[in-house]
Every structure is written in structure tokens, then in C-alpha cells.
N, C-alpha and C positions, 0 to 999 in steps of 0.2 A: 579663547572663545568661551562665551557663556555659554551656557545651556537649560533650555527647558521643554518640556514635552506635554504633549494631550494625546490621548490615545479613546477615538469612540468604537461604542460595543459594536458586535459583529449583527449583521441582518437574519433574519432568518432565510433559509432557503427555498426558494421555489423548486416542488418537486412537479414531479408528472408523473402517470400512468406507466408501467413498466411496460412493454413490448412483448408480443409472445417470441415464440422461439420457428427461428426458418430455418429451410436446408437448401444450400444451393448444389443448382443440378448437379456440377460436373463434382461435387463434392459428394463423398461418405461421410463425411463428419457434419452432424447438425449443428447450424449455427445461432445461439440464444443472442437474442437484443435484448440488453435490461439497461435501465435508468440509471444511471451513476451515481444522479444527485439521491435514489430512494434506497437504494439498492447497498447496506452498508459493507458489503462484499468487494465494494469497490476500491473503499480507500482503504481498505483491510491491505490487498493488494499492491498498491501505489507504495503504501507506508513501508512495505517488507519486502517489496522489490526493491535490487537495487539498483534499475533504472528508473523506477519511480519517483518524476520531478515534479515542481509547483506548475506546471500547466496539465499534468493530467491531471491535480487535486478537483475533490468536489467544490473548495472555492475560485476557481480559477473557473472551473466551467460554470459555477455558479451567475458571475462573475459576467460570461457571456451571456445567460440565458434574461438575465434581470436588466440587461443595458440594449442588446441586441435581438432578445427574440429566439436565439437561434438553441434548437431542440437537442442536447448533448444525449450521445448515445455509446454504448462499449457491445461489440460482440466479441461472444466468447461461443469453444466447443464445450463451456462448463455446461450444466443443466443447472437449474433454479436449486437444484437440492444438494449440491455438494458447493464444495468450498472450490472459490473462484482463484485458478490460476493461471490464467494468460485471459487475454482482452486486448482489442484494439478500438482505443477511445477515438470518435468525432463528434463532429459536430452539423446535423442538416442545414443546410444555408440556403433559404428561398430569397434569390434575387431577382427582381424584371430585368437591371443592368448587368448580373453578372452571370445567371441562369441558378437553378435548381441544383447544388454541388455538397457532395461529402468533405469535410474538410478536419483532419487529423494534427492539429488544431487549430483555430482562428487565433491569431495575433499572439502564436507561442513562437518562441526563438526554434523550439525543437520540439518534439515529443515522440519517444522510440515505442515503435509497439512490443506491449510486456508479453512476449510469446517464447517457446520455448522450441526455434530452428524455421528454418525457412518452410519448411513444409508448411507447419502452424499457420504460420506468416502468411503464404499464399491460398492456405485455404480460408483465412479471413477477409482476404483479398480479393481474392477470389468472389465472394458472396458481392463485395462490393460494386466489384468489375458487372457482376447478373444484371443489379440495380441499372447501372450507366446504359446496358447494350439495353437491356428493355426497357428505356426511353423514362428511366424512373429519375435520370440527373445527369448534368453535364459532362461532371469529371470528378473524380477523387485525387484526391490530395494528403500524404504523408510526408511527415517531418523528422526520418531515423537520423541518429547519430549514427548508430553500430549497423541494423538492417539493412541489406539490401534483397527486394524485393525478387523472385525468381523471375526468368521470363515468360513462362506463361500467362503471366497475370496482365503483362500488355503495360506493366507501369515503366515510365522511363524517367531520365533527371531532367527535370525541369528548369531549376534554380538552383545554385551551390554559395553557398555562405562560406564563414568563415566563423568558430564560434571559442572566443576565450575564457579560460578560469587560470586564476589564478591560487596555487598550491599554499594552506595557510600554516603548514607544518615547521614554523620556524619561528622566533624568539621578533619581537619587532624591530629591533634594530638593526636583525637580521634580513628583515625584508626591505628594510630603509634601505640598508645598505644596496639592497638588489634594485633598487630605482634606478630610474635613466638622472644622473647628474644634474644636469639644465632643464630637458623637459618635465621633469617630476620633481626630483629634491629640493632644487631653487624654486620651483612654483609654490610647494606646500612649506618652504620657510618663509615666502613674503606674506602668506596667507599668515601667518601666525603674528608677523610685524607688523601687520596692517590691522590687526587686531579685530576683525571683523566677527561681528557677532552671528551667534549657531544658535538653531531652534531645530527641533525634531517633535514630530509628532504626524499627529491626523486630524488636526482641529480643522475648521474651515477658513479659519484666518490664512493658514502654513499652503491649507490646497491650494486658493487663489491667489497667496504669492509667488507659488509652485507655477499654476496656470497661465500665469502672466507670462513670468520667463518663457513656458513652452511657448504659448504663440506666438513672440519673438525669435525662436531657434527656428520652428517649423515654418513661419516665415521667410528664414534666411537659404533654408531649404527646398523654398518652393512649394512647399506646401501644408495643407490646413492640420489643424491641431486635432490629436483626439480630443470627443465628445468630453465635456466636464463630466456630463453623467457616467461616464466610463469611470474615473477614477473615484468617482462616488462609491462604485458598485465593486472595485475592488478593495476598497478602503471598510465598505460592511461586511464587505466578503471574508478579509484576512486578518479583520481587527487590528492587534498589537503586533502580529508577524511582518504586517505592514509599516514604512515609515518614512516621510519625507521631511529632509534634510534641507534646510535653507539656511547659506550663508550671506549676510548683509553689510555692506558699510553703510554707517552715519544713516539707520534704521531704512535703507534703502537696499530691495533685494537684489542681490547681484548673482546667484547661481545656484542649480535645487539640482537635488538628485533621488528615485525614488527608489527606495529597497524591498524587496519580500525575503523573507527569511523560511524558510521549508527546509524538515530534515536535516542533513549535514551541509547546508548550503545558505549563502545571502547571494543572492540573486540581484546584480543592479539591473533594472529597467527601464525606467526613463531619464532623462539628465536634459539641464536648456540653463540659460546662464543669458544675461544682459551682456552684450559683444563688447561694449564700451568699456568696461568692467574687465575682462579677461585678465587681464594686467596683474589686478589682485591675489591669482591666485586660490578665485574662489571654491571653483570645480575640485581643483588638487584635494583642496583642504578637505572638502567633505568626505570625496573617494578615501581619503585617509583615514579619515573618521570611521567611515563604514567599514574599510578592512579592519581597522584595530580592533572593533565592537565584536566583529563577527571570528575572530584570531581568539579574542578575550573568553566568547561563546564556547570555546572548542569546535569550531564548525572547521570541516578537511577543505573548503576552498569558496573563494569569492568567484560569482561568475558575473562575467562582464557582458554577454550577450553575443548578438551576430551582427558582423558585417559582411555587407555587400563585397565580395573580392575584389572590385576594382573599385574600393572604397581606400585607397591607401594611407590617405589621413588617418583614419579611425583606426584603420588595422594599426597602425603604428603608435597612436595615441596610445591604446592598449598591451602592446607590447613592450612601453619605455615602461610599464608597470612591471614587467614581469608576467606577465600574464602568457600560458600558451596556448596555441590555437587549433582547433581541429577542424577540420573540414565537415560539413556538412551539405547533403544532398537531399534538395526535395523531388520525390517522387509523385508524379501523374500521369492518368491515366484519362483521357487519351491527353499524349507528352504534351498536346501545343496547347494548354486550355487555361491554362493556370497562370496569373498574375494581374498586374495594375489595369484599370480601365485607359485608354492608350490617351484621355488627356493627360495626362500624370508619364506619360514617354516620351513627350512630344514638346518643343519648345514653346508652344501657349502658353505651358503651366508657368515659364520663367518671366512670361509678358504679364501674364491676368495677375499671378499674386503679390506682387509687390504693389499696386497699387490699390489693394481692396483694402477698405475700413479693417479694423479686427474683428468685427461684430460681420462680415459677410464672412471673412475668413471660419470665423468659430460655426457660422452656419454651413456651409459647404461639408467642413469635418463633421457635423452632424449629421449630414444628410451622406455624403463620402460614404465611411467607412463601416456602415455596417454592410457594405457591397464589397469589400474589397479583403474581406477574410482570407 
């Protein structure tokens, strides 16, 4: 496979106003709200924690605030004048469709709040829970790996995923070898024999070949594509950490996959691929691509993201990689509040989408998703 790359510069950041600092009742400990995006305490934090992943970075909340509107916030028991250590990042979501809701974070696979024990925990929680009962918002919404949330705070599991990485502590032949046979090894050797051309970058040519596939996958799944502006805003967000991968035959795209690279991690996030095509072995090759880059890196692991548990295709898809998997549980408060607008649960969604233009499809996912955080 060829290769060549365009990488464009990063946006600047939209900041806001910091927050003064509140105390909730049933708490002694005062609770400071500061700005994440102004506030360089934050990614001081993120960077040196070592739960600190790319969805609590200030590009990632950036990232929401520039595409979606929505007001990224971190309380901590720090005060403005010491050094910031613990914080639990969200993000305010004003919706008419989905109501007024704390969300800990919008369209992240996970994000663990950086606190030090469940007390911490629940007295951040806590403050939040104040906001909900005194009619300030719907529901709050967290996304821990490790946390779990005590009971007083009223938050229960909502959603449970399933969330894979893959261990990069091994020589490459050494992880070939750790591939599933048929579903992976034989996929990424026809991908080499078919000789299909590789492009990486962030140019606009790579997004809209990128774009295409998606709205054909999201498609095939029932439903609409994220906003283009979305990956606009994470592509000025992450600059060069960012990078989409498109593999093509006879100059014809056949499968994209989109990486962020943060700390000791490449992170895959989106992936869609021309169905016709599958045959090629186009997905393999890239995912290949990206673990060997990110192995080359010295990065400790590729992560593969979440699935749905009674997603068993995918879970397995990622598993013939090698990949293992941890559970994940999302927490809300109050438990039943949180998830899809009920078109998207409901069999209409498999009637309406397959016969909408792509041009009503791509509008729906604009108007869609910035309700469904």
C-alpha cells in the first residue's frame, strides 16, 4: 500500500467565563466549578492522572463546545488557588427533546471521574444530584470504568457496555501471530494482495471519502450519520493526534477508520467501509496499520472502544484481534432518564432509513444528535 498524509493546524479554543465556586447542602466540602477549556489546571491534571483519557482532554471538550454548543464544566473540592487534584468533568446539555441534563461526557466511550475514593466521588455527586432535585436538570449521567458511585447519591446503572484494548507490549509478529486465523490474518493478507491503496491524513479530500463510507455504514445500521461539522471540530481540535485512514481499490474508497492518539494510547473511533467491498479486506488492513504505527509509537495499548453487550458481532470482531474487554457501567440519576429518543428503539427507524435520500439522512444526524449526548 502507498501512502501519503496532510495533517491541518489545530483551531483555536472557545473559552468561557469560569464559574464561581458552590457548596452543596448536605455536603462540608465546597464545591468550585471552573472552565476546563480556560482553566490550565485542568489538563495539568488529565495529563498526570493516570485515568486521564482523550475524552476528558480540553480538545475533546473543545471539540463539543464548537460543534454542539454545549457548556463543558469540572467541579472540584480544589479552590482557585491551589493545585487541582480531583475533578469530575461534564458537560451542560440544553435540549427541548431530551430536557436540561449533566452529562459526564457527550459521545465519550468512558470517562472515570479523577477523584481520590468514593466519598470524593459522592460529594461531587452529590452537588450534582442538588442541581437535578431543585429542578435545575433532568438527570446526570456518568461514564466510570473503575467508580462506582455510593448509594446515597441516588445514581443507579443505567447502560453497560463492553469496552476493549488491546495490550501493545509485544514484538509485531508477535501480535500477528495472536490474531484470530480466518477472521483477521487472512483478511489483512488479501488486503496486501489486492494491493489497495492507503492515504492518511486530515485533508478535506480523506474527511469526505471518510464521510461517504460513514453514511453508508450508519445506513446499514439504521441510522443517521454524525454531523460532518463534528469531525470538522475534532480534526481542529486534535490537529496531528488526529488521523483518518482510507483504504481504496482502483482509486475507489472502500473502508476508513478514524484514530486519536492521546498519552500512552491510540484510541480507534469511528470505522464504516463500502459493504460491497468487505471481501478486500479493507477494514483489517488499516486496523493493522494503526496498531503497528501506534506499537512503533511506544504507546502501552490500542483501544478499540464500546460495544453494546448484546452487540455480538462486534464484540467478537474485536476480540479475533486480541483485544480484551472490560465492562463498563453507566450511571444515572434518576436511573430511567438516560438514553436514545424512543424513534431510534423502535422499529420505524428500520422502515424511514433505508429509504431516505443521503442528503435527508446527513440532515436528520444534524439536527439528531446534538439531543442525544
Amino acid at each position: 500500500m502507498a501512502s501519503g498524509s496532510k495533517v491541518t493546524g489545530a483551531a483555536k479554543a472557545t473559552i468561557l467565563p469560569t464559574a464561581e465556586p458552590q457548596v452543596s447542602k448536605d455536603q462540608t466540602a465546597r464545591v468550585y466549578e471552573i472552565d476546563p477549556l480556560r482553566d490550565p489546571r485542568w489538563n495539568e491534571l488529565v495529563r498526570r492522572h493516570p485515568h486521564g483519557s482523550v475524552f476528558h482532554s480540553p480538545s475533546w471538550l473543545n471539540a463539543l463546545r464548537v460543534t454542539y454548543g454545549y457548556v463543558p464544566v469540572v467541579i472540584s473540592t480544589c479552590a482557585f488557588n491551589v493545585p487541582l487534584t480531583n475533578g469530575l468533568v461534564f458537560c451542560r446539555v440544553e435540549s427541548w427533546l431530551t430536557g436540561y441534563r449533566y452529562v459526564s461526557v457527550p459521545f465519550s466511550d468512558h470517562c472515570e471521574p479523577l477523584v481520590d475514593g468514593v466519598d470524593q466521588l459522592d460529594c461531587l455527586l452529590s452537588h450534582l444530584k442538588q442541581k437535578v432535585d431543585s429542578g435545575g436538570g433532568k438527570y446526570v449521567e456518568i461514564r466510570p470504568i473503575l467508580c462506582r458511585p455510593g448509594s446515597r447519591t441516588g445514581l443507579r446503572v443505567s447502560l453497560t457496555y463492553e469496552l476493549h484494548r488491546l495490550a501493545l507490549r509485544k514484538t509485531a509478529e508477535q501480535l500477528f501471530r495472536s490474531f484470530h486465523k480466518t477472521c483477521v490474518q487472512s483478511k489483512i493478507r488479501r488486503a496486501e494482495r489486492e494491493n489497495l491503496q492507503y492515504e492518511e491524513g486530515t485533508s478535506e479530500e480523506l474527511l469526505y471519502k471518510f464521510y461517504r463510507l460513514l453514511t453508508m455504514t450508519r445506513r446499514r445500521q439504521f441510522l443517521p450519520p454524525q454531523p460532518l461539522i463534528w469531525f470538522r471540530g475534532l480534526i481542529a481540535s486534535f490537529g496531528k493526534d488526529l488521523k483518518i485512514r482510507v483504504a481504496s481499490k482502483d482509486g475507489r474508497a472502500v473502508a476508513s477508520i478514524l484514530t486519536i492518539s492521546y498519552k500512552n494510547s491510540m484510541i480507534y473511533k469511528y470505522g464504516c467501509s463500502n459493504a460491497a467491498f468487505n471481501r478486500l479486506g479493507g477494514t483489517a488492513g488499516l486496523f493493522w496499520r494503526a496498531i503497528q504505527e501506534a506499537r512503533n509509537r511506544g504507546f502501552d495499548e490500542f483501544e478499540m472502544g464500546r460495544s453494546a453487550v448484546d452487540n455480538q458481532g462486534l464484540i467478537a470482531f474485536k476480540e479475533h484481534w486480541g483485544a480484551k474487554p472490560t465492562k463498563i457501567c453507566y450511571w444515572s440519576y434518576p436511573p430511567d432518564c438516560a438514553g436514545l429518543p424512543s424513534l431510534w428503539k423502535q422499529n420505524l427507524a428500520k422502515r424511514v432509513v433505508p429509504v431516505l435520500p443521503d442528503l435527508a439522512l446527513k440532515t436528520i444526524g444534524s439536527l439528531l444528535y446534538k439531543h442525544i449526548a
